[in-house]
C-alpha positions in Angstrom: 0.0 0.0 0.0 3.2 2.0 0.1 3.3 2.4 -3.8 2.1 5.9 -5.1 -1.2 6.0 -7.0 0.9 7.1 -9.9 2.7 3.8 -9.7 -0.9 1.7 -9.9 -2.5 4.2 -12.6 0.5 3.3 -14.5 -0.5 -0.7 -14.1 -4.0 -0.7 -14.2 -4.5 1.3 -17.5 -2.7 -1.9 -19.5 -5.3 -4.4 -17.7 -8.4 -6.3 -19.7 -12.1 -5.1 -18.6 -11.9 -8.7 -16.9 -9.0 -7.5 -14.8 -10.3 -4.1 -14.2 -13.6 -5.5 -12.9 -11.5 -7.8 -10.6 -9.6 -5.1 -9.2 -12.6 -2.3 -8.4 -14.2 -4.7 -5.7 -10.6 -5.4 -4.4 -10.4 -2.3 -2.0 -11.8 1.4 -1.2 -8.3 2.4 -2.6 -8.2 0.5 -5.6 -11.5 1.2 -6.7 -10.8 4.7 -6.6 -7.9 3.9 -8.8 -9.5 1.9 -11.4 -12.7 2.8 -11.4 -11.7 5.8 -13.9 -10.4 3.2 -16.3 -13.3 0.7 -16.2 -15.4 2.3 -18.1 -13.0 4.4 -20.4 -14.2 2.2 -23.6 -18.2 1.6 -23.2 -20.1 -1.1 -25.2 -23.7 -1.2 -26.0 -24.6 -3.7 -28.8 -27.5 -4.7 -27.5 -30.8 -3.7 -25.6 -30.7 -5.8 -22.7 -27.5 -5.0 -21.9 -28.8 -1.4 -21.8 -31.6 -2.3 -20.0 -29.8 -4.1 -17.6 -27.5 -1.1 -16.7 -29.5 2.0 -17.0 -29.2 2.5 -13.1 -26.3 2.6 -13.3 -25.2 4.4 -16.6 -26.0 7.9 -14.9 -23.9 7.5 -12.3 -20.8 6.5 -14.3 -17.6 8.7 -13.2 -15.4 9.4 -14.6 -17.6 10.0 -18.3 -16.7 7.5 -20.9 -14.1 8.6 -23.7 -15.3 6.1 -26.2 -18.3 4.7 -26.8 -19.5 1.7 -29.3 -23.3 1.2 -30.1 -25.5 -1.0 -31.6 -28.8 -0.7 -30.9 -31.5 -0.3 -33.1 -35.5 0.9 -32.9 -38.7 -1.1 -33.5 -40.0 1.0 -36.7 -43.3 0.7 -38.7 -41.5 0.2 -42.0 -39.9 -2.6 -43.4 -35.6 -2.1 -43.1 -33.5 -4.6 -44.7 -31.4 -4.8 -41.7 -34.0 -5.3 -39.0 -35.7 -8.3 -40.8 -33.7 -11.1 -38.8 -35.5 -9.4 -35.3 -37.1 -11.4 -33.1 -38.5 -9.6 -30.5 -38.4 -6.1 -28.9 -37.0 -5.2 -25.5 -39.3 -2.6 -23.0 -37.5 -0.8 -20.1 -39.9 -2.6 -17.3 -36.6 -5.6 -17.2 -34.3 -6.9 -19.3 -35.6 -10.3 -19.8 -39.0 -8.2 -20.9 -39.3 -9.5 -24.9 -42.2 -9.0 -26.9 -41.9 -11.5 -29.6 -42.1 -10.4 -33.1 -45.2 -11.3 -35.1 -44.6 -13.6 -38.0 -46.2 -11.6 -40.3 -43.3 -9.1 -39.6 -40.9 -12.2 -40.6 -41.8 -13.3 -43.6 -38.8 -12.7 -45.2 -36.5 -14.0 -42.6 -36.0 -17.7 -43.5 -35.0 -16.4 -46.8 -32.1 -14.1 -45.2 -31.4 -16.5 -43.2 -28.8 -18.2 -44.8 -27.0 -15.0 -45.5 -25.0 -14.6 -41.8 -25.0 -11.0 -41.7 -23.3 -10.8 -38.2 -24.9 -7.1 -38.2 -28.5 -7.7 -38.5 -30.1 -7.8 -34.8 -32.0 -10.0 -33.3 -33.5 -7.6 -30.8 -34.9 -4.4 -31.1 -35.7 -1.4 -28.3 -38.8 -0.2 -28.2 -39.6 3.6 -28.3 -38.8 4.3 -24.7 -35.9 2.4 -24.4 -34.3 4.1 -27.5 -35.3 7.6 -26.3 -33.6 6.9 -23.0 -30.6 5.2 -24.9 -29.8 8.4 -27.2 -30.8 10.8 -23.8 -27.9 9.0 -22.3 -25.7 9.4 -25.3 -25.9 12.6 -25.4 -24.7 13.0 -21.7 -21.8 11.3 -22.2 -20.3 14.8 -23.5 -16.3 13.9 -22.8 -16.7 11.1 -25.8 -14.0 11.7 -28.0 -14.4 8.2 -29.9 -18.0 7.0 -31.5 -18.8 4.2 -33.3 -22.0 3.3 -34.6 -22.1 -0.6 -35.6 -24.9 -2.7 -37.3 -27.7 -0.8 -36.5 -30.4 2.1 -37.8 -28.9 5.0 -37.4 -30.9 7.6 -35.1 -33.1 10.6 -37.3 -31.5 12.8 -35.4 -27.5 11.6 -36.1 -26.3 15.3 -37.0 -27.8 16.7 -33.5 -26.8 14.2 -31.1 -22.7 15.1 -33.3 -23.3 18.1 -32.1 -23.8 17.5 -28.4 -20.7 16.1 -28.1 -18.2 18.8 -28.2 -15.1 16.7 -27.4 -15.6 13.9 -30.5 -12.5 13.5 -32.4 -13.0 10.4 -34.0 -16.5 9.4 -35.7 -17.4 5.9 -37.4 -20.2 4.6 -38.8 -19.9 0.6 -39.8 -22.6 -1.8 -41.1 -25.5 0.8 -40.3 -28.4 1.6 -42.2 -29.7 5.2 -42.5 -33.0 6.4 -42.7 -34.6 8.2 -45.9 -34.5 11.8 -45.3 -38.7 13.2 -45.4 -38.2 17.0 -44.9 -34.6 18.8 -45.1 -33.2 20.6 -42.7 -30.0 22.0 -43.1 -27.0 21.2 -40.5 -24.0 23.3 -40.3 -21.0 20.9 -39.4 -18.1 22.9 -39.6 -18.7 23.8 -35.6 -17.4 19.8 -35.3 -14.0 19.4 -34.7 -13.8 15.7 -36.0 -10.4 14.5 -36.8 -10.9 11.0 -38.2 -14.1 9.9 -40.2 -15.0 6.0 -40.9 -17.9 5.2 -43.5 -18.3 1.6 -44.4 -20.8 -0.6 -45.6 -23.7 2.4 -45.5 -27.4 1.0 -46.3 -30.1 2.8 -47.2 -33.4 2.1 -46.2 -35.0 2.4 -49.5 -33.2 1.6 -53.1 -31.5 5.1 -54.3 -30.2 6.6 -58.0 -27.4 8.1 -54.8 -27.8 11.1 -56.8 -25.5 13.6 -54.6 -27.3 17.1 -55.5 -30.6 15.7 -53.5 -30.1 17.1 -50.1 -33.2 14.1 -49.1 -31.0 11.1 -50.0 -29.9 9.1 -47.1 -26.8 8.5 -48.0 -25.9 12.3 -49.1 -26.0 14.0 -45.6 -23.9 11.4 -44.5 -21.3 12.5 -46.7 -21.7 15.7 -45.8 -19.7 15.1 -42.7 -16.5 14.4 -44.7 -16.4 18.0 -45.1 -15.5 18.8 -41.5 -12.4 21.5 -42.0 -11.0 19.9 -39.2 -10.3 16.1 -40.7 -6.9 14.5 -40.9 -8.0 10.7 -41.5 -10.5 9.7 -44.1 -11.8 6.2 -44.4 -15.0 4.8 -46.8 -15.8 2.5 -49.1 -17.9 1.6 -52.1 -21.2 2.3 -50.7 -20.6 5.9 -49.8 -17.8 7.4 -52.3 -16.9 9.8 -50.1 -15.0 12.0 -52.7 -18.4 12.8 -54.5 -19.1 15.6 -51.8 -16.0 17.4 -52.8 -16.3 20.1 -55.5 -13.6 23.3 -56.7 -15.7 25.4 -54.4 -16.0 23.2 -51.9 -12.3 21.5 -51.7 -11.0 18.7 -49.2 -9.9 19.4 -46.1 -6.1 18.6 -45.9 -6.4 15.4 -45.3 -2.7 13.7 -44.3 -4.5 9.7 -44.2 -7.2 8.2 -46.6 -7.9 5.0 -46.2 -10.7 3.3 -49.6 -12.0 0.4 -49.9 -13.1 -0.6 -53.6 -15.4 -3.3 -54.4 -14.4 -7.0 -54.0 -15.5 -7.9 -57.7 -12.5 -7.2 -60.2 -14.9 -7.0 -63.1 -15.3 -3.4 -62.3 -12.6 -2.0 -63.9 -13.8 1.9 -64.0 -12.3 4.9 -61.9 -14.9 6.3 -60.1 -16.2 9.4 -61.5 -13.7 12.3 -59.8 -11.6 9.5 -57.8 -8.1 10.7 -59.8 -8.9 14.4 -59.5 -10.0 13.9 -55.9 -6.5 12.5 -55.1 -5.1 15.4 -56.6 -5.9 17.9 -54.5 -4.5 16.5 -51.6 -0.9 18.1 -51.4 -0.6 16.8 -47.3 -1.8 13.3 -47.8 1.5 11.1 -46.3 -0.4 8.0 -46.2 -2.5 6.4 -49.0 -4.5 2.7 -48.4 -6.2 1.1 -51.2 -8.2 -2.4 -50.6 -9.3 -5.1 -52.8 -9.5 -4.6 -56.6 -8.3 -1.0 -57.9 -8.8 0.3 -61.5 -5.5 1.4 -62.7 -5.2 5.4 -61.5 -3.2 7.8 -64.0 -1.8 10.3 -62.2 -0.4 13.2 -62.5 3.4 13.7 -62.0 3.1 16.5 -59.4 -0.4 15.2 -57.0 0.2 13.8 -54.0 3.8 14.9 -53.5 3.9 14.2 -49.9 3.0 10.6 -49.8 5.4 8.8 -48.4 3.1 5.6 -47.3 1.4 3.3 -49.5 -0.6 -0.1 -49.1 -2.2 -1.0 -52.6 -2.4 -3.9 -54.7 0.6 -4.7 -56.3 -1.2 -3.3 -59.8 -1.3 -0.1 -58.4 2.5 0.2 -57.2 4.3 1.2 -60.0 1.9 4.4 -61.1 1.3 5.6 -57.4 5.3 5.2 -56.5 6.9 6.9 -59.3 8.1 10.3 -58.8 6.9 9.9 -54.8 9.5 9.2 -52.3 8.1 6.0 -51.1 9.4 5.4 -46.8 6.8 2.5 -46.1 5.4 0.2 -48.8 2.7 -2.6 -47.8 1.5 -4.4 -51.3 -1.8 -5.9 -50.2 -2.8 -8.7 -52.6 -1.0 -12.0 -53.6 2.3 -11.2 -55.7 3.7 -13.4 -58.7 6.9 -13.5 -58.5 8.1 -12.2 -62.3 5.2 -9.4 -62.3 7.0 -8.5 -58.7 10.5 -8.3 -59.5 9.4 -6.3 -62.6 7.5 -3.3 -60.0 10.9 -3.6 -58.2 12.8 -2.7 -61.4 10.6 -0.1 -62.8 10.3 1.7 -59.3 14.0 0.9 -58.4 14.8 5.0 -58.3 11.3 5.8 -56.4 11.3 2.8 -53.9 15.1 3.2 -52.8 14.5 4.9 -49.6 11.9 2.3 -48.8 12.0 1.5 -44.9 9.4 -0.8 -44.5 8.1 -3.7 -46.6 5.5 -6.5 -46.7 4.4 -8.3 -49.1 2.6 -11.5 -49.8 3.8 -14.2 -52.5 1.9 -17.3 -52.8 5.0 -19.8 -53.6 7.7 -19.3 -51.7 10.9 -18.5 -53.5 14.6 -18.1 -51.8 14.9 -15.3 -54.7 12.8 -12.9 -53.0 14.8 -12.5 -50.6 18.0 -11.4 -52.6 15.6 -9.5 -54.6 14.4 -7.8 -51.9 17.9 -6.9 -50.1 19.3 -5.9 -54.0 16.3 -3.4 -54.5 15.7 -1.7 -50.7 19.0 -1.1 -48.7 17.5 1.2 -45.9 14.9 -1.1 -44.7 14.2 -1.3 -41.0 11.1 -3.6 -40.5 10.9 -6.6 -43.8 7.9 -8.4 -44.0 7.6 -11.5 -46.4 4.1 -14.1 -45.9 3.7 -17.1 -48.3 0.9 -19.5 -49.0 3.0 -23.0 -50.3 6.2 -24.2 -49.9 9.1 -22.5 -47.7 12.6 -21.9 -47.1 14.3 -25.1 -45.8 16.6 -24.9 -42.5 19.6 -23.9 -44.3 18.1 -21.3 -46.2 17.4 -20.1 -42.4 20.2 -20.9 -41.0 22.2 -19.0 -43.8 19.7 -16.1 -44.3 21.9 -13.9 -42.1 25.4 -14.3 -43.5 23.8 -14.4 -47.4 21.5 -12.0 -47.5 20.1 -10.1 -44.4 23.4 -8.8 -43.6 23.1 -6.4 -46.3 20.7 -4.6 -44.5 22.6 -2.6 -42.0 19.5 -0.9 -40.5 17.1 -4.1 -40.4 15.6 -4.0 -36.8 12.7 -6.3 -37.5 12.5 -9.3 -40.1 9.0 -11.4 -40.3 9.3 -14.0 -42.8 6.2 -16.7 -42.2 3.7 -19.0 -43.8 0.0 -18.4 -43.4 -3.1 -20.7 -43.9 -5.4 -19.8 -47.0 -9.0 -20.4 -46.1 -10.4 -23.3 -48.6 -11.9 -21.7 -52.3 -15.7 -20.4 -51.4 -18.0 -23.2 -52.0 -21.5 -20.6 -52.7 -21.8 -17.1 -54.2 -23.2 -16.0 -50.8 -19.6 -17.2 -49.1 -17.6 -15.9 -52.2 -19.3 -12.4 -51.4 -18.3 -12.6 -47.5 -14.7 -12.4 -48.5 -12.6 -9.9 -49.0 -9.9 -10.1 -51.3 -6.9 -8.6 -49.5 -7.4 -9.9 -45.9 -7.3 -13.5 -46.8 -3.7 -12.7 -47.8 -3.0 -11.5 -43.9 -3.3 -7.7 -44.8 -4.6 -6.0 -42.2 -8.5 -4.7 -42.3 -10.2 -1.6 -41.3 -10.3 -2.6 -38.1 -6.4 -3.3 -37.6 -6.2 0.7 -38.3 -8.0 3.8 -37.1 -10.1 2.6 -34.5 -8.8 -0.8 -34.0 -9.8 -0.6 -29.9 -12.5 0.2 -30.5 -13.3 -3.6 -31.7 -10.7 -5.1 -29.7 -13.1 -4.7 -26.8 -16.1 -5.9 -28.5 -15.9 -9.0 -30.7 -18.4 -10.0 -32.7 -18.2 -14.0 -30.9 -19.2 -12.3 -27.4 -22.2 -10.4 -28.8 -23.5 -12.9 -30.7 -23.2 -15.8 -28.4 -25.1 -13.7 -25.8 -27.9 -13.5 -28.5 -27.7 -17.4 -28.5 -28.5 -17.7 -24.9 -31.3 -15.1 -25.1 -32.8 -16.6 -27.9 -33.0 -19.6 -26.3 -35.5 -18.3 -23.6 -38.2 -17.4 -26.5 -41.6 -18.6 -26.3 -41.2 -19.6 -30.1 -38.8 -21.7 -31.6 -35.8 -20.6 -33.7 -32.9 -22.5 -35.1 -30.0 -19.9 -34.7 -27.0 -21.7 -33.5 -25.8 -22.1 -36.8 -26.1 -18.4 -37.6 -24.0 -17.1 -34.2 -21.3 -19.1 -34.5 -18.1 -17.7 -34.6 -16.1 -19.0 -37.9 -12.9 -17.8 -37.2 -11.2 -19.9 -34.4 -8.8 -18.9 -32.4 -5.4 -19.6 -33.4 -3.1 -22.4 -31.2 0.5 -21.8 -30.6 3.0 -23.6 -31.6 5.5 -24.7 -29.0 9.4 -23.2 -29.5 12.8 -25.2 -28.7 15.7 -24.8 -28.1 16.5 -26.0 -31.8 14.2 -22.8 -33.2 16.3 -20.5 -31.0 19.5 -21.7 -32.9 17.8 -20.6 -36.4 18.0 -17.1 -34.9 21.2 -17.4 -33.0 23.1 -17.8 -36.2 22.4 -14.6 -37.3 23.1 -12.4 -34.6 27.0 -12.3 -35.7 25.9 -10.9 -39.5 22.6 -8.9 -38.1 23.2 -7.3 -35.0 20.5 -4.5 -35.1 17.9 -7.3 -35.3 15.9 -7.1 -32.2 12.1 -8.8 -33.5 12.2 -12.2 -36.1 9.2 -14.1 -36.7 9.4 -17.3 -38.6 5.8 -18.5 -37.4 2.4 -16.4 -37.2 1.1 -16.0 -33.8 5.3 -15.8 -32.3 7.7 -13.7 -32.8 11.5 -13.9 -31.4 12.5 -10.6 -29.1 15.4 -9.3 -27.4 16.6 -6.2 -26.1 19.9 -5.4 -27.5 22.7 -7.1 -29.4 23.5 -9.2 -26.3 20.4 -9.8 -24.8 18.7 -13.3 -25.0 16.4 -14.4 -27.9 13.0 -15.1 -26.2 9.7 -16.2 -27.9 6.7 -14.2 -27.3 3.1 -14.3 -28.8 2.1 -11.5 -31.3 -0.6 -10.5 -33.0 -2.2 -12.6 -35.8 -1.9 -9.7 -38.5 1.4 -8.3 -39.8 1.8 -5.5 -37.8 -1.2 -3.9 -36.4 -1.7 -0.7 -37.5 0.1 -1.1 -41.1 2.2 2.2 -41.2 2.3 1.9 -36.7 
């Protein structure tokens, strides 16, 4: 009890909610301490879990910074999303359902089959969901929001505004509602500094013509035009760029972050996508995901981006004339295509610091390819599909061709599982084309904590056991399960340790090697110990981290 509260802050801030919750009721003293970091990151995905702490949402202290929600209305007319309900929760308790009537079903057999983890199986009533946004709107110190599979409240652009602290803004997997009468919303009082749009529904089909003030999707976009946004990240559904006009320019963005469809049949540029890009003179860092249409640009846009993760199509036109620092190519690579980006980009990609890439066949001339082509590199990268360098090619790596890297700090070189070829369209449409290859997704950048703390297994396996308790029957197991499982580790020797021992003579600035996903080898210096430690399951977190 000696130890300053500074000391403890300093622990308990690095602790799971588990832990946290653990520590409150261990003493007066440390619920004091913790308490201020037990509800720091809130979650409410569902309406009994609202229901269940209302009491005690008002009383919360400190406020909660960030905030992910969920929760959608019971509404008259039909929404796409809301079709998989079941029943609807009242404030009187939390076990309070109101079954559905079937003639409100009809079409859920047929959606069934789909899996959309983001379509809800309960809904709040009105009272509940006036008391839910009421008690949004009193959270005023949020600084992060994210609203996830759900119909996004009428009043969005007010209940912004109420929150004078919100930095960072996402909206994921929602549906939004169509617009009856306009009213017209200032938002350049909002001091948003990141902006996430994905996967944006719209409650009734829409030409998304962007002059029509009453489209759903068009105020929407009219956030992105927040003077005060650094980070822009949107997809398909939305085309974000639309909203920006030569009267009405981009704010200076410095990270954009696009997703393009999956199919690779659409081989267009979106209308104003290249001359979009070229008004951005402070974007540093550029990420493109799945299938992009070759961009022509011009020599002189873009000239501070130094941080690209793109298809490896893309590389050549985006890199030349840029000085390229950190390079992340997305998709799988063939090796003669590959070597032929490194020779045409040789004079833009020389200052390159970090690389990863993915080739499907392993090949020990990527490698010497690699260390020929980028000298400066600090953190390497290399994922393959098939095959792999044999223990002498390990062994050796060091001495042959890693110790041409003088600066080389961090080397992952490691095999990853491909998930089995889609056996339906409805599974083929699930995927997305880049991830499979162990790029990382949205979620591994701008507001990856955000679902760190809430994944998608815990929500939907607490819908399980509430379904269960239904005076009608429903076959949803199937539906909520969870398909990714989770990784087992592989054990290490004292044999694997030698792998990495032989190159400490020939490489020593190397303080991270991974050879296997889920481990990496760490030590602290040149004659520090080699220890194995688990890592995440992507390449590096945040991509450009």
């Amino acid at each position: 009890m000696s130890l300053p509260n500074e000391l403890w802050l300093s622990i308990f801030e690095h602790l799971p909610s588990q832990s946290l919750r653990n520590v409150v009721l261990t003493s007066k003293r440390f619920h004091a301490i913790a308490i201020r970091f037990l509800y720091k990151h809130l979650v409410l995905t569902s309406p009994t879990s609202f229901v269940t702490a209302y009491s005690a949402l008002s009383s919360i202290q400190p406020l909660p910074h960030a905030l992910l929600l969920g929760i959608s209305p019971i509404v008259e007319r039909p929404v796409e999303q809301l079709k998989e309900a079941v029943a609807v929760v009242s404030l009187a308790e939390a076990d309070d359902w109101t079954p559905i009537p079937l003639n409100r079903q009809t079409n859920r057999y047929r959606f069934f089959q789909i899996k959309d983890a983001y379509q809800p199986r309960f809904l709040a009533d009105a009272t509940v969901y006036e008391n839910l946004l009421t008690q949004v709107t009193s959270f005023t110190s949020l600084r992060q929001l994210v609203f996830r599979g759900m119909l996004l409240p009428r009043d969005l652009h007010s209940i912004l505004h109420d929150l004078p602290n919100l930095r960072d803004l996402a909206v994921v997997h929602c549906t939004v509602h169509f617009t009856g009468v306009y009213i017209d919303v200032d938002h350049t009082s909002l001091k948003l500094q990141s902006l996430t749009l994905l996967d944006i529904r719209a409650v009734f089909p829409s030409n998304d013509d962007d002059t029509n003030p009453r489209n759903p999707r068009t105020r929407l976009r009219m956030l992105a035009q927040v003077p005060t946004i650094r980070t822009l990240t949107y997809d398909h559904t939305v085309w974000l760029h639309r909203v920006f006009t030569p009267s009405s320019p981009p704010p200076p963005l410095t990270a954009l972050d696009i997703k393009f469809p999956i199919h690779k049949d659409r081989s267009r540029v979106p209308p104003g996508f290249i001359s979009f890009l070229e008004t951005l003179p402070s974007l540093r860092t550029l990420i493109l995901r799945n299938h992009v249409p070759a961009l022509l640009l011009s020599p002189r846009a873009l000239p501070a981006l130094c941080a690209i993760s793109a298809p490896l199509s893309t590389i050549s036109a985006i890199c030349s004339g840029r000085s390229i620092i950190k390079l992340d190519i997305r998709d799988e690579a063939v090796l003669t295509p590959l070597y032929q980006v490194f020779v045409e980009a040789h004079s833009h990609l020389s200052r390159v610091q970090e690389l990863s890439l993915f080739i499907g066949d392993w090949d020990d001339e990527v490698v010497l390819a690699i260390v020929a082509r980028f000298p400066n590199l600090t953190k390497l990268q290399v994922r393959y599909a098939r095959g792999g360098p044999s223990e002498d090619t390990i062994l050796g790596m060091g001495s042959r061709t890693l110790y041409a890297l003088p600066h080389l700090v961090s080397a992952h070189i490691f095999r990853i599982p491909l998930p089995p070829p889609p056996q339906s369209v409805l599974e083929a449409r699930k995927r997305d084309d880049d991830t499979i290859y162990g790029a990382p997704g949205v979620s591994d950048t701008y507001f990856e904590n955000m679902h760190d703390i809430d994944t998608i297994t815990d929500t939907l396996m607490e819908g399980v056991l509430s379904l269960q308790q239904l005076p009608f029957s429903q076959d949803v197991s199937i539906d909520f399960m969870d398909e990714q499982e989770p990784r087992t580790s592989e054990p290490f020797d004292e044999y694997t340790r030698e792998l990495i021992i032989a190159w400490n003579r020939t490489c020593p600035g190397l303080r991270t090697v991974q050879l296997h996903p889920g481990w990496v080898w760490r030590r602290a210096d040149r004659i520090d110990h080699w220890v194995a430690r688990p890592c995440e399951s992507g390449i590096w977190g945040d991509v450009f981290g």
